[in-house]
N, CA, C and O atoms as a GROMACS GRO file, in nm:
protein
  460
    1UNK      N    1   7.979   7.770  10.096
    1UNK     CA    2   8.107   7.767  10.163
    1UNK      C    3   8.191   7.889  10.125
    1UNK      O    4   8.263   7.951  10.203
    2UNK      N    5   8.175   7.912  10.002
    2UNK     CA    6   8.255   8.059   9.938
    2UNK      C    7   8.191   8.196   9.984
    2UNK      O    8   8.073   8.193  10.021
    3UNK      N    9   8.257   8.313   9.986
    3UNK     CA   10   8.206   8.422  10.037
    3UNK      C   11   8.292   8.502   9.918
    3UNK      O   12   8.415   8.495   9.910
    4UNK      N   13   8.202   8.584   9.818
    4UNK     CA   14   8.251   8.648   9.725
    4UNK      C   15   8.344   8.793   9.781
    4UNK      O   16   8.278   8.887   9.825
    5UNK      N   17   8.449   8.802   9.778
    5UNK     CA   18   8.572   8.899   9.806
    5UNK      C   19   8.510   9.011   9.731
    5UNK      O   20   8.537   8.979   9.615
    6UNK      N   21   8.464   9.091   9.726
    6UNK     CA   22   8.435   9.241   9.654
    6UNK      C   23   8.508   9.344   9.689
    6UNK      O   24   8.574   9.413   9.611
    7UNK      N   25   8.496   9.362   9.861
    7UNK     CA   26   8.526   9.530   9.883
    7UNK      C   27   8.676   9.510   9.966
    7UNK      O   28   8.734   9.410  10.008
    8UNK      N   29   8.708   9.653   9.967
    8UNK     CA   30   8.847   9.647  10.030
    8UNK      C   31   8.811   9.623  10.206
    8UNK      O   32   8.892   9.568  10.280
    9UNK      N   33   8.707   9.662  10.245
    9UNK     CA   34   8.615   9.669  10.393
    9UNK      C   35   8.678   9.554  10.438
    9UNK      O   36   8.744   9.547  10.541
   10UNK      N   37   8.650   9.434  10.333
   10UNK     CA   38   8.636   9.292  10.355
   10UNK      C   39   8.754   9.238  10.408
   10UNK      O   40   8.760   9.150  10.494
   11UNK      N   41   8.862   9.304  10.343
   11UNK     CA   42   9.014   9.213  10.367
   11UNK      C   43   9.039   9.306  10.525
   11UNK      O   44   9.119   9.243  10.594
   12UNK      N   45   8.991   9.433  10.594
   12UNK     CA   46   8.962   9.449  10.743
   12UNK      C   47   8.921   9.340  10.842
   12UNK      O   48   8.970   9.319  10.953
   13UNK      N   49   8.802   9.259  10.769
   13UNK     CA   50   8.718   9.146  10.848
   13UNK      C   51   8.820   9.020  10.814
   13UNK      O   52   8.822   8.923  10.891
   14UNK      N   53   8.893   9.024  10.714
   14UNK     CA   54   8.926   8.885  10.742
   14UNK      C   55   9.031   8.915  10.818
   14UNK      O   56   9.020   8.855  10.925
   15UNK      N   57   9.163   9.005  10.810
   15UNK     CA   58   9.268   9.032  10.905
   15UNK      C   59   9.180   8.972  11.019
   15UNK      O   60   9.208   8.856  11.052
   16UNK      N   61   9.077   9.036  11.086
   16UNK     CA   62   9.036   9.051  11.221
   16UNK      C   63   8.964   8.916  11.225
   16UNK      O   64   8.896   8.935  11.326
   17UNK      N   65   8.942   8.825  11.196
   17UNK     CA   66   8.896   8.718  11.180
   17UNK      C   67   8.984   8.627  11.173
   17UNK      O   68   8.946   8.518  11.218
   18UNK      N   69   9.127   8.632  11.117
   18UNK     CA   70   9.190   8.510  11.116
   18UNK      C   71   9.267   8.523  11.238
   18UNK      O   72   9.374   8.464  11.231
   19UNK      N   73   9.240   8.601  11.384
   19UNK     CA   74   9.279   8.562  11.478
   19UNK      C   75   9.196   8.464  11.542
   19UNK      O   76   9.240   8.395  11.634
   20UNK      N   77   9.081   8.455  11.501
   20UNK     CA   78   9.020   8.357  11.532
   20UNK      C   79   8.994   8.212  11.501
   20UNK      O   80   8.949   8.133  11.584
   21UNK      N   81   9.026   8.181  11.374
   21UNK     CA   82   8.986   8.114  11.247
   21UNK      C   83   9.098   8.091  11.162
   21UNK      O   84   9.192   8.128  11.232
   22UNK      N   85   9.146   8.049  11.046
   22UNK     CA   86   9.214   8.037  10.946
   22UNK      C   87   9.152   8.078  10.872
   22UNK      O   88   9.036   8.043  10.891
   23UNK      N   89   9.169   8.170  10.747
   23UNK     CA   90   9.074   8.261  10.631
   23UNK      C   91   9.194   8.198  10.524
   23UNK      O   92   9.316   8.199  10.537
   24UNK      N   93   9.108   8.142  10.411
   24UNK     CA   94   9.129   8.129  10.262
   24UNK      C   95   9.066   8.208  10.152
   24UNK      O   96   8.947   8.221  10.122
   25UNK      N   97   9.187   8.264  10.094
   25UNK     CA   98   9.173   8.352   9.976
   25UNK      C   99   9.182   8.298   9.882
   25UNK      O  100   9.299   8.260   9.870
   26UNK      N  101   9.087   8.252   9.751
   26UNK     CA  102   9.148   8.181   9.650
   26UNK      C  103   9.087   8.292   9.543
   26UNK      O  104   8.967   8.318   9.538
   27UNK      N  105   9.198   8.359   9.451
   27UNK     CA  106   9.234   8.437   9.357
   27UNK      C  107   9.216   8.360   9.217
   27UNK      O  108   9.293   8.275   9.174
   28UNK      N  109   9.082   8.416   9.145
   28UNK     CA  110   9.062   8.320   9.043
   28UNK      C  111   9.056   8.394   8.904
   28UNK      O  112   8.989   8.497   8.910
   29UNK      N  113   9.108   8.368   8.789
   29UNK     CA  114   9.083   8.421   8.634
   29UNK      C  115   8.972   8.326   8.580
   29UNK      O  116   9.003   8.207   8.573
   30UNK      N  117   8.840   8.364   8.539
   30UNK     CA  118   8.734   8.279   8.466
   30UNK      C  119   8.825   8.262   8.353
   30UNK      O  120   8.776   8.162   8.300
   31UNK      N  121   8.934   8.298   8.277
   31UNK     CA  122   8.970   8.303   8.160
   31UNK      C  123   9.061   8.219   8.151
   31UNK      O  124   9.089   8.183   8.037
   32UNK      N  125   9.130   8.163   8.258
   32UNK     CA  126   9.243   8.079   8.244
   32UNK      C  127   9.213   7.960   8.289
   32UNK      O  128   9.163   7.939   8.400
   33UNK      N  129   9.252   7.845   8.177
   33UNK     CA  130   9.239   7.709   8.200
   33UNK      C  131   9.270   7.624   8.351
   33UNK      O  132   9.213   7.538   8.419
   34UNK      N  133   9.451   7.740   8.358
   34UNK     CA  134   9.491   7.644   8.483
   34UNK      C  135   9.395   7.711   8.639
   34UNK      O  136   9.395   7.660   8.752
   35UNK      N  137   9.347   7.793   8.610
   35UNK     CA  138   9.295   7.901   8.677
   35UNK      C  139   9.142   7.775   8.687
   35UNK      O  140   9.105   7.742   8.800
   36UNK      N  141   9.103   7.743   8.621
   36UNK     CA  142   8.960   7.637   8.591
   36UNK      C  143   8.958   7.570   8.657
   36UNK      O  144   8.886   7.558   8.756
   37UNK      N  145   9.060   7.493   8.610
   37UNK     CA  146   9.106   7.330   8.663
   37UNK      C  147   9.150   7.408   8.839
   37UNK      O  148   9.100   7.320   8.911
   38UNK      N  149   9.186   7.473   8.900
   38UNK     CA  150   9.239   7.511   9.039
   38UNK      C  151   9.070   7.489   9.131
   38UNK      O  152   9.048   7.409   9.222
   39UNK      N  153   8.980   7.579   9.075
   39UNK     CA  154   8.890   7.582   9.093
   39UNK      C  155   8.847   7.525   9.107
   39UNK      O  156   8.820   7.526   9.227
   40UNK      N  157   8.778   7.398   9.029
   40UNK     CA  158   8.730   7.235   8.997
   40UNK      C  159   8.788   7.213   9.112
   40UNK      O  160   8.701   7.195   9.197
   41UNK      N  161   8.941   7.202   9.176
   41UNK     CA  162   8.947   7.116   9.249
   41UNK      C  163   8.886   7.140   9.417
   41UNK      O  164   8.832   7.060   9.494
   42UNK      N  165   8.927   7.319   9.435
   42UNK     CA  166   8.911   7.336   9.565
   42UNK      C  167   8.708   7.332   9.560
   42UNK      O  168   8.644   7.334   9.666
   43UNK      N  169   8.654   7.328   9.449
   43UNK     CA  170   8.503   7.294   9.475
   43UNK      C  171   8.486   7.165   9.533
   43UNK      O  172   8.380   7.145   9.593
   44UNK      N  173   8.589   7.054   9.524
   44UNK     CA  174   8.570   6.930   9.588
   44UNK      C  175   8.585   6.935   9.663
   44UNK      O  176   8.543   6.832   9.715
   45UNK      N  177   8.639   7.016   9.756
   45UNK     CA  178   8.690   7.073   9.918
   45UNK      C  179   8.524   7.032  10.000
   45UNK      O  180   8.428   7.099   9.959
   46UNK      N  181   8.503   6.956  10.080
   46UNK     CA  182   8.354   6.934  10.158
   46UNK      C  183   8.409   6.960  10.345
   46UNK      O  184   8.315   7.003  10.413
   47UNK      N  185   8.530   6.941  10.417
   47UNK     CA  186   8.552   6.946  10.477
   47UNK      C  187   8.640   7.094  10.470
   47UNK      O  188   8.742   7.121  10.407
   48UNK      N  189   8.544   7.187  10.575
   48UNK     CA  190   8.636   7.317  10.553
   48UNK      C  191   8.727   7.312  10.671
   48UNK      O  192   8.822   7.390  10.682
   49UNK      N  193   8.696   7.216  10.763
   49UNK     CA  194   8.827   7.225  10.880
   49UNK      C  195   8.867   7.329  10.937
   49UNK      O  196   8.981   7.368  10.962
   50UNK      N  197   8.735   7.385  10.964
   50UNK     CA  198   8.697   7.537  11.010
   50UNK      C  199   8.769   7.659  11.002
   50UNK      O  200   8.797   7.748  11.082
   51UNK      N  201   8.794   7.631  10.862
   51UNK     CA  202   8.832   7.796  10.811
   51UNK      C  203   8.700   7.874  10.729
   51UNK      O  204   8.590   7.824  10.708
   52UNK      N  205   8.738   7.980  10.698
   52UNK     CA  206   8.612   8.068  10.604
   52UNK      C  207   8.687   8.059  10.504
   52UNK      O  208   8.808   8.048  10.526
   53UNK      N  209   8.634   8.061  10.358
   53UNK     CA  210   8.650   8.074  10.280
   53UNK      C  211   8.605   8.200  10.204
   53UNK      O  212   8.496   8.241  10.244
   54UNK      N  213   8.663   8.276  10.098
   54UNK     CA  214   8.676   8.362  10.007
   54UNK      C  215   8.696   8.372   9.872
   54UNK      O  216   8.815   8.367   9.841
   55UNK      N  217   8.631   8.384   9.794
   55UNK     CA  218   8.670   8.390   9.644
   55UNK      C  219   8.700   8.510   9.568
   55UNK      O  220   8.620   8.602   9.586
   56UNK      N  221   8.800   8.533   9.485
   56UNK     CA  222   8.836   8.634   9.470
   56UNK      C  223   8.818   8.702   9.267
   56UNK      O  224   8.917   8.705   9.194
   57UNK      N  225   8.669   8.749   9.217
   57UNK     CA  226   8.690   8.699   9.045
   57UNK      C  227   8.840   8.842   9.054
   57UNK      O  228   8.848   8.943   9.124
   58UNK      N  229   8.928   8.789   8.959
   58UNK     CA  230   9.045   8.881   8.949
   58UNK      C  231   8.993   9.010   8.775
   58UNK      O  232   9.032   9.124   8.750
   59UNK      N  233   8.918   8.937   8.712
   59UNK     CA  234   8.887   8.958   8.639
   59UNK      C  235   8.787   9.159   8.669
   59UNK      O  236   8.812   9.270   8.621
   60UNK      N  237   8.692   9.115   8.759
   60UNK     CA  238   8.636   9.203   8.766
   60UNK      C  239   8.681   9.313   8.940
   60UNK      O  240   8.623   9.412   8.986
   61UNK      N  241   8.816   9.230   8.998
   61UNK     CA  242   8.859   9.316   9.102
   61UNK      C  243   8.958   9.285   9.107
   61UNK      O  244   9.011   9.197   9.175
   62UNK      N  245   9.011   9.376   9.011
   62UNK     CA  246   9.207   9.323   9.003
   62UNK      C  247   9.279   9.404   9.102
   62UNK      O  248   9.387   9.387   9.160
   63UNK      N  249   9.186   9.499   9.104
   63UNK     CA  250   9.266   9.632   9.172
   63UNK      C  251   9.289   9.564   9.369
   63UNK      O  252   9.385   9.572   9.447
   64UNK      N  253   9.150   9.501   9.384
   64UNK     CA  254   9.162   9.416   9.497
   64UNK      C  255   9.252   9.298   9.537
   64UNK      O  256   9.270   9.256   9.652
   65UNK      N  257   9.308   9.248   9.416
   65UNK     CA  258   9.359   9.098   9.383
   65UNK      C  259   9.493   9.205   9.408
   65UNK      O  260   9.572   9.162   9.492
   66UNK      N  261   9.521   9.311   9.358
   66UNK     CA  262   9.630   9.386   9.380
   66UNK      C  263   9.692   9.412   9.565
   66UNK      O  264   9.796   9.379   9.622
   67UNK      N  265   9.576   9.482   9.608
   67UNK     CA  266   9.582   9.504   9.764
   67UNK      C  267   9.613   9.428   9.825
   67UNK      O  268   9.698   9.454   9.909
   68UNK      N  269   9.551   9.275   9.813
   68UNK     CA  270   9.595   9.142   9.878
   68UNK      C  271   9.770   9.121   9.877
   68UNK      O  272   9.853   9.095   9.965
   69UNK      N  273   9.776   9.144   9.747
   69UNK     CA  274   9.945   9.121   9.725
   69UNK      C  275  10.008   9.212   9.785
   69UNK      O  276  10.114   9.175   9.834
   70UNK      N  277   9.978   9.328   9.801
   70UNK     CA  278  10.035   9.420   9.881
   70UNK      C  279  10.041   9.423  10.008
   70UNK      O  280  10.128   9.477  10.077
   71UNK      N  281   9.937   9.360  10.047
   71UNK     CA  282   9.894   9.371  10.196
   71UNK      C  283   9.930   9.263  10.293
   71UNK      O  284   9.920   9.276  10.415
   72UNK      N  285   9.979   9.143  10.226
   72UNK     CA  286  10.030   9.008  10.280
   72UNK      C  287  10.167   9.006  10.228
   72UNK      O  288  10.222   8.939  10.316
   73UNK      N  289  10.270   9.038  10.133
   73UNK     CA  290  10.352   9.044  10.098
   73UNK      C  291  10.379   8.924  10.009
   73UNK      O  292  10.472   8.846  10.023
   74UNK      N  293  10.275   8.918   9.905
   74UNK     CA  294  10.329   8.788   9.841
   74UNK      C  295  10.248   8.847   9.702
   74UNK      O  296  10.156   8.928   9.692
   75UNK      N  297  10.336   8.759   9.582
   75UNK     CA  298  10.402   8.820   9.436
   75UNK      C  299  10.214   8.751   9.374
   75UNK      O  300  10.152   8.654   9.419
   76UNK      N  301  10.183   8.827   9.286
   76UNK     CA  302  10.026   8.816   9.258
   76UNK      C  303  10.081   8.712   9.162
   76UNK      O  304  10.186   8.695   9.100
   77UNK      N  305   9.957   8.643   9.178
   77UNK     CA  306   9.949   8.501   9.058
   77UNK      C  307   9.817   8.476   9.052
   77UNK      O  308   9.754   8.542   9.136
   78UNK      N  309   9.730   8.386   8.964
   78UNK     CA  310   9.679   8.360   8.904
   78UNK      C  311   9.698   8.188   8.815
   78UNK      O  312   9.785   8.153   8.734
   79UNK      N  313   9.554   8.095   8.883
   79UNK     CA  314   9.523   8.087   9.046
   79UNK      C  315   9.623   8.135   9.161
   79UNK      O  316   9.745   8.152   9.151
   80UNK      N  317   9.553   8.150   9.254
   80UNK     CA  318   9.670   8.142   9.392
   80UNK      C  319   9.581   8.179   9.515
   80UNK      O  320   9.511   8.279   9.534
   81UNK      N  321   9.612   8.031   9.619
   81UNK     CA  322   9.550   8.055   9.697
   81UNK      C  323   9.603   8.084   9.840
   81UNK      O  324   9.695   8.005   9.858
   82UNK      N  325   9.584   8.169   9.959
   82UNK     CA  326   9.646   8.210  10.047
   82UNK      C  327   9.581   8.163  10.180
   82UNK      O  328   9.459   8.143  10.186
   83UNK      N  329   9.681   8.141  10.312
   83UNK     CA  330   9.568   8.096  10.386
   83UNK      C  331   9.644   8.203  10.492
   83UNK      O  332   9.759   8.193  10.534
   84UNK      N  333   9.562   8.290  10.519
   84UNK     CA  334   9.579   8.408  10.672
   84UNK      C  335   9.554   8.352  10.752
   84UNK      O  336   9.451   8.284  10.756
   85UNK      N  337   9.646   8.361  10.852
   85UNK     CA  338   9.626   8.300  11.027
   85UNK      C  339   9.725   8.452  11.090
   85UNK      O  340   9.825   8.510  11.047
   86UNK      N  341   9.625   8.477  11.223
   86UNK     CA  342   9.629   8.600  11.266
   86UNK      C  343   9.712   8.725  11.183
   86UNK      O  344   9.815   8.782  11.219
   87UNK      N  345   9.644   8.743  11.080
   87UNK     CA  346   9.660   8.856  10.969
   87UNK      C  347   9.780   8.836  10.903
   87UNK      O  348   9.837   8.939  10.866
   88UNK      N  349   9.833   8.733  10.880
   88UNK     CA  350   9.954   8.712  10.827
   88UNK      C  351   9.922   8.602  10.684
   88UNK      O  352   9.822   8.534  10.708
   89UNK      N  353   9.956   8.585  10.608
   89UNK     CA  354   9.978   8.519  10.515
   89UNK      C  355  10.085   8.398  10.533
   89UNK      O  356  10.200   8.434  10.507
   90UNK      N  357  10.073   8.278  10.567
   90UNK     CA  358  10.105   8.154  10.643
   90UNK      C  359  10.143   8.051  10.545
   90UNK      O  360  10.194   7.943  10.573
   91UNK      N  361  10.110   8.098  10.419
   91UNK     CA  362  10.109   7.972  10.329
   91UNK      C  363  10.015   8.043  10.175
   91UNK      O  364   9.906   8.100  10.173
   92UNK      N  365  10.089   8.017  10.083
   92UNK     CA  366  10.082   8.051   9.959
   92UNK      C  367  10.030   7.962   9.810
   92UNK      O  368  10.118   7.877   9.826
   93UNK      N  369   9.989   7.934   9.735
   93UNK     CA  370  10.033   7.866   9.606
   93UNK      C  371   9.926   7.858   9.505
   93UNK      O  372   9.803   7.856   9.507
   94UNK      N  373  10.040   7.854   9.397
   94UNK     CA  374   9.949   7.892   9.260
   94UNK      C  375   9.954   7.755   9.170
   94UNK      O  376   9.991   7.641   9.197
   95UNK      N  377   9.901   7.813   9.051
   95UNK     CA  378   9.818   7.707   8.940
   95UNK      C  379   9.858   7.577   9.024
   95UNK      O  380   9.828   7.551   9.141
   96UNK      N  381   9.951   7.486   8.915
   96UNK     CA  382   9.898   7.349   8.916
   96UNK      C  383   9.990   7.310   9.072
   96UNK      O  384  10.038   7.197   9.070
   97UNK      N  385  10.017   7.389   9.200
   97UNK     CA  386  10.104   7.331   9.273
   97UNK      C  387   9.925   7.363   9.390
   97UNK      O  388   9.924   7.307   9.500
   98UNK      N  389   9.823   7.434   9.356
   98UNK     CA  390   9.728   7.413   9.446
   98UNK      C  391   9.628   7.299   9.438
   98UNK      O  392   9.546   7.290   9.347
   99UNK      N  393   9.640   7.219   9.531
   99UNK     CA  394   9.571   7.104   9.537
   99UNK      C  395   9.499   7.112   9.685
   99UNK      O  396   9.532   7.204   9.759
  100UNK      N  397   9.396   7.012   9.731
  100UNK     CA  398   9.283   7.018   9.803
  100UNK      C  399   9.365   6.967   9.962
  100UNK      O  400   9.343   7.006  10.076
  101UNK      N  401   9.481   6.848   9.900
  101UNK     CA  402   9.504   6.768  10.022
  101UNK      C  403   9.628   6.862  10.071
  101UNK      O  404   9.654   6.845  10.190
  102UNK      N  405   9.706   6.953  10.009
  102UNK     CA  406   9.778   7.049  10.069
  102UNK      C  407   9.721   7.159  10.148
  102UNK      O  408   9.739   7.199  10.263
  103UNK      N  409   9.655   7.192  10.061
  103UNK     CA  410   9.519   7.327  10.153
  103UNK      C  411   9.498   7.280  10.298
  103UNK      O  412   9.534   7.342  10.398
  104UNK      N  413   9.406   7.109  10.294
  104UNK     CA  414   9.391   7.076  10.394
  104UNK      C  415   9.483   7.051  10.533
  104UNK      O  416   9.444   7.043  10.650
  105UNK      N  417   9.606   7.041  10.482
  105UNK     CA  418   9.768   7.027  10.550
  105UNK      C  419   9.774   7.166  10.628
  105UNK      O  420   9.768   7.198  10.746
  106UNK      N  421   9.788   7.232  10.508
  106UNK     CA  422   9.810   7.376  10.594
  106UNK      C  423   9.718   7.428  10.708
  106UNK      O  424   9.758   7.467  10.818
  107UNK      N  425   9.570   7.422  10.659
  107UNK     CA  426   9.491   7.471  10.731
  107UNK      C  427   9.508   7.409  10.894
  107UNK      O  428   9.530   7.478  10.995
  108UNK      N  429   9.491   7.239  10.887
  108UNK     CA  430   9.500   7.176  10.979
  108UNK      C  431   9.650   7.246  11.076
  108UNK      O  432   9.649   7.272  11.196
  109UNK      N  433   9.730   7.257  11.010
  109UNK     CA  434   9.889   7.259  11.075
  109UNK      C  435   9.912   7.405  11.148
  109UNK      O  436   9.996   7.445  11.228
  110UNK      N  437   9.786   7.473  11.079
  110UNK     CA  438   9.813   7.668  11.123
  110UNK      C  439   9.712   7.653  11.224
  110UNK      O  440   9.744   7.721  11.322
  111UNK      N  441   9.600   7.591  11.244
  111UNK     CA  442   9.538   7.635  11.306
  111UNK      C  443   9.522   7.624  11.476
  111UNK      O  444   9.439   7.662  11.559
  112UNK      N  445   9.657   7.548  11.476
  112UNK     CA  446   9.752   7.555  11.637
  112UNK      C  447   9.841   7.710  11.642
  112UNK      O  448   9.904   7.730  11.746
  113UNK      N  449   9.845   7.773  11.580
  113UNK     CA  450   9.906   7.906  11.581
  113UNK      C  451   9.805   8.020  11.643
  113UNK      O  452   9.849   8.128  11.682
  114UNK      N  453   9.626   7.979  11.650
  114UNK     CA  454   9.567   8.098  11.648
  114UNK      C  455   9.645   8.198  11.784
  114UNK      O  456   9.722   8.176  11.877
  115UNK      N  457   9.581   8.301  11.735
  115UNK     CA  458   9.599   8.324  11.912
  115UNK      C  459   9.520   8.280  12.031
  115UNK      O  460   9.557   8.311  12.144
   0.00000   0.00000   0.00000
């Protein structure tokens, strides 16, 4: 279900993709507990409610985890997960306020916006 975030190429395809789709970015530290536990939960995620998903290690592409923040206009955190609908950043949230049944809210609620 995850698609590992590496190159800058990539955040091109998802812009151009979440006119189609809803795209989730989830921005992760292997090093941080609340960062763990975020993780744990969106792995229980089984219904993707037809978005793509993205994982982002911050650890080994910060400089990327950087671009994102720049490029959607929202303040870098760690967890933090983002959901793009037609190249925009629609919905935001970090450590313990990201949970599975909000994700699922948003996704469901944006994805009357596509174009």
């Amino acid at each position: 279900m995850w698609t590992d975030l590496t190159t800058d190429a990539q955040l091109n395809d998802i812009k151009a993709l979440s006119a189609k789709q809803p795209v989730v970015i989830f921005k992760h530290s292997t090093r941080c507990s609340i960062s763990n536990m975020a993780h744990s939960r969106l792995q229980k995620l089984t219904n993707t409610h037809g978005a793509v998903f993205y994982y982002l290690d911050l650890l080994n592409y910060r400089p990327l985890s950087n671009r994102i923040a720049e490029e959607y206009s929202v303040h870098h955190e760690s967890p933090q997960v983002l959901l793009i609908v037609n190249g925009e950043c629609v919905y935001d949230e970090s450590h313990n306020g990201i949970t599975v049944a909000e994700l699922e809210e948003q996704i469901d609620s944006h994805k009357l916006t596509l174009a």
